[in-house]
N, C-alpha and C positions, 0 to 999 in steps of 0.2 A: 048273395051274388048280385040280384040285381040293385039291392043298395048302393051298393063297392060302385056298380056301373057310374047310377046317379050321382054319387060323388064327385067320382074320376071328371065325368062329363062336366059337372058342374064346376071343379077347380081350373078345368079349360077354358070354360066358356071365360072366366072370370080373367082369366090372361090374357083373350081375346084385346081387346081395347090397346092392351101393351104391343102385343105382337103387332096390329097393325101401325098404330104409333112407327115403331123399329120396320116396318115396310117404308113407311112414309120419307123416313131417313135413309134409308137404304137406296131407294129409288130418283132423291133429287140428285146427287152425284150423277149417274146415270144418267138421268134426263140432259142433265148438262152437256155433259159431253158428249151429247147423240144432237144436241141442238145447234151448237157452234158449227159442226162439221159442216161443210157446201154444197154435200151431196140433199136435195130438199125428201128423198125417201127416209132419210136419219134423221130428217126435222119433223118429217112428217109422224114418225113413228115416237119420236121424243115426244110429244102433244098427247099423242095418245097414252104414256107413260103417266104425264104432268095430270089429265083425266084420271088416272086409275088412283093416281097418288092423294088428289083432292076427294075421291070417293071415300077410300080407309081414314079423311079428316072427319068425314059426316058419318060412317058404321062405327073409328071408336069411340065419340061422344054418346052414340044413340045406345051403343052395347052396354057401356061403363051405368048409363043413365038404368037402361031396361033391368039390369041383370046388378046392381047397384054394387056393381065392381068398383070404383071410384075410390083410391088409395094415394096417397099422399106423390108417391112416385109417379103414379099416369098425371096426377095433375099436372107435374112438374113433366113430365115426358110429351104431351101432348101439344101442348104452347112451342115447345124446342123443333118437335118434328116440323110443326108448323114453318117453324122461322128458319130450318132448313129448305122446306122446298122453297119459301119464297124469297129466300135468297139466291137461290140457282135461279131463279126464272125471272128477276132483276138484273141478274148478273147477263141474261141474256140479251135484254134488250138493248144494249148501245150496239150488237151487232147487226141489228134490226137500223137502227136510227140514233146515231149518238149526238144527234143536235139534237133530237126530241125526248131522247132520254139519255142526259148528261149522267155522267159519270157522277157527278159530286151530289146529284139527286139520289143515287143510288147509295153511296155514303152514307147521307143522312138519315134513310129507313135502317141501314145496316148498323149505325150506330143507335140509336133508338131504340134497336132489340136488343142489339149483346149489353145495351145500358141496361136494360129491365130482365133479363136474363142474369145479369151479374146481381141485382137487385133478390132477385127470387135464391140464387144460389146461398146470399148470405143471409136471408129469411128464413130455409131450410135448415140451413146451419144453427140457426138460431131456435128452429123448431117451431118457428111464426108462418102462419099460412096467408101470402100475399092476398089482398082482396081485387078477384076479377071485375075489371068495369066493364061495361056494356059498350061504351066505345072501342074498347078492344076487338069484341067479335065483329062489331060493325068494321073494324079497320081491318082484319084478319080475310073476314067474306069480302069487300071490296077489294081489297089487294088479289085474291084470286080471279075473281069475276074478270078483273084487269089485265091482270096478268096472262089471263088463257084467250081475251080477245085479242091482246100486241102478240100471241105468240101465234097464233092462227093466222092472224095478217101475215107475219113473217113468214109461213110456208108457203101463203097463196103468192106470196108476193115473189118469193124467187122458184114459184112453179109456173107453168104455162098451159092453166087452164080458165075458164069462161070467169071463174070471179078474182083473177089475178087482175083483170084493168081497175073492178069497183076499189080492190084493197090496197089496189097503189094510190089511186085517189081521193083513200080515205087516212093514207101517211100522208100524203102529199098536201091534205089539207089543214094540218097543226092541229085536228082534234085530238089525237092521241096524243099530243105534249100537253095538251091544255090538260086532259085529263090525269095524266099523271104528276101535275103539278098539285092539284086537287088531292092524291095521293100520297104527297110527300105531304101537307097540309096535315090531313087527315091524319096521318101517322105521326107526323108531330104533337100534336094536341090532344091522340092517345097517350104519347108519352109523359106530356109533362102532367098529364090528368095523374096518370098511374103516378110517380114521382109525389107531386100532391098529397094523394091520397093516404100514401102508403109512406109518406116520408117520420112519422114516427115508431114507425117499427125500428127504426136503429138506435134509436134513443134509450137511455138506460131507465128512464120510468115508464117504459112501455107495458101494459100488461098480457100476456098472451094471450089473453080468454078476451081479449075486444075486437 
């Protein structure tokens, strides 16, 4: 009986990773659209959503890692959830500042993923397991770090409390477009690293075991 337990427990724990992954997705939708709205209590509460969502980024790496869950699917599911929330929460910011963060900025990260995403799909398919670079997570953790500082600005900024003047002040002075320029950068040069890296896997003398 208490084997049975241990098992049971144990096949759970190991889905853990996925299941939050599939939180992570579930919750950018949402977030989105609690963010757009005008009322700043639905932006307010969106942040805290965008907070819960980047938390289940760091439990299922660390789960998969601890409990050595780590399956071909979380790989592939784990990058995607990613590139959901941080697409919602790009998608946010021209409502924030659309001179500081143009539209065709936001483009360019958007295509950069569904490019490396379409990349991995036909990798899978192929039974080839894309090789992670280190600039990746560095571009993945800045894009958040980022992303949660312009959307905090954004609440104070259409709320009317004591640090609503500092965070008008600090859109008003072009550091956050500089910064996010530094971002679209950054994410470019994740991509065409990955591209690089990985652009023999489509090739018919590729070997899968390299």
């Amino acid at each position: 009986m208490g084997m049975a337990t241990d098992d049971c427990i144990c096949k759970y724990v190991h889905l853990l990773p996925n299941i939050l992954s599939t939180i992570r997705i579930i919750l950018a939708p949402i977030f989105l659209i609690l963010y757009v709205q005008d009322e700043v209590v639905w932006r307010a509460l969106s942040v805290g959503i965008f907070a819960v969502a980047v938390v289940t980024d760091f439990f299922d790496g660390y789960l998969a890692r601890l409990y050595e869950a780590q399956t071909p699917y979380g790989v592939f599911l784990d990058p995607l959830a990613d590139k959901f929330l941080t697409f919602a929460g790009f998608i946010c910011l021209p409502f924030i500042d659309a001179t500081q963060f143009p539209w065709w900025a936001i483009g360019v990260i958007v295509l950069r993923d569904v490019t490396i995403t379409s990349m991995r799909i036909a990798a899978d398919w192929r039974n080839i397991t894309m090789k992670t670079r280190w600039t990746a997570k560095i571009k993945t953790m800045s894009q958040m770090i980022f992303l949660y500082l312009v959307l905090l600005v954004g609440v104070f900024v259409s709320a009317d409390v004591w640090l609503s003047r500092y965070c008008l002040q600090l859109l008003q002075s072009g550091i956050l477009g500089w910064l996010m320029m530094l971002i679209v950068a950054l994410t470019l040069y994740s991509g065409i690293e990955y591209i690089y890296v990985n652009k023999n896997i489509f090739t018919t003398q590729y070997d899968a075991k390299n």
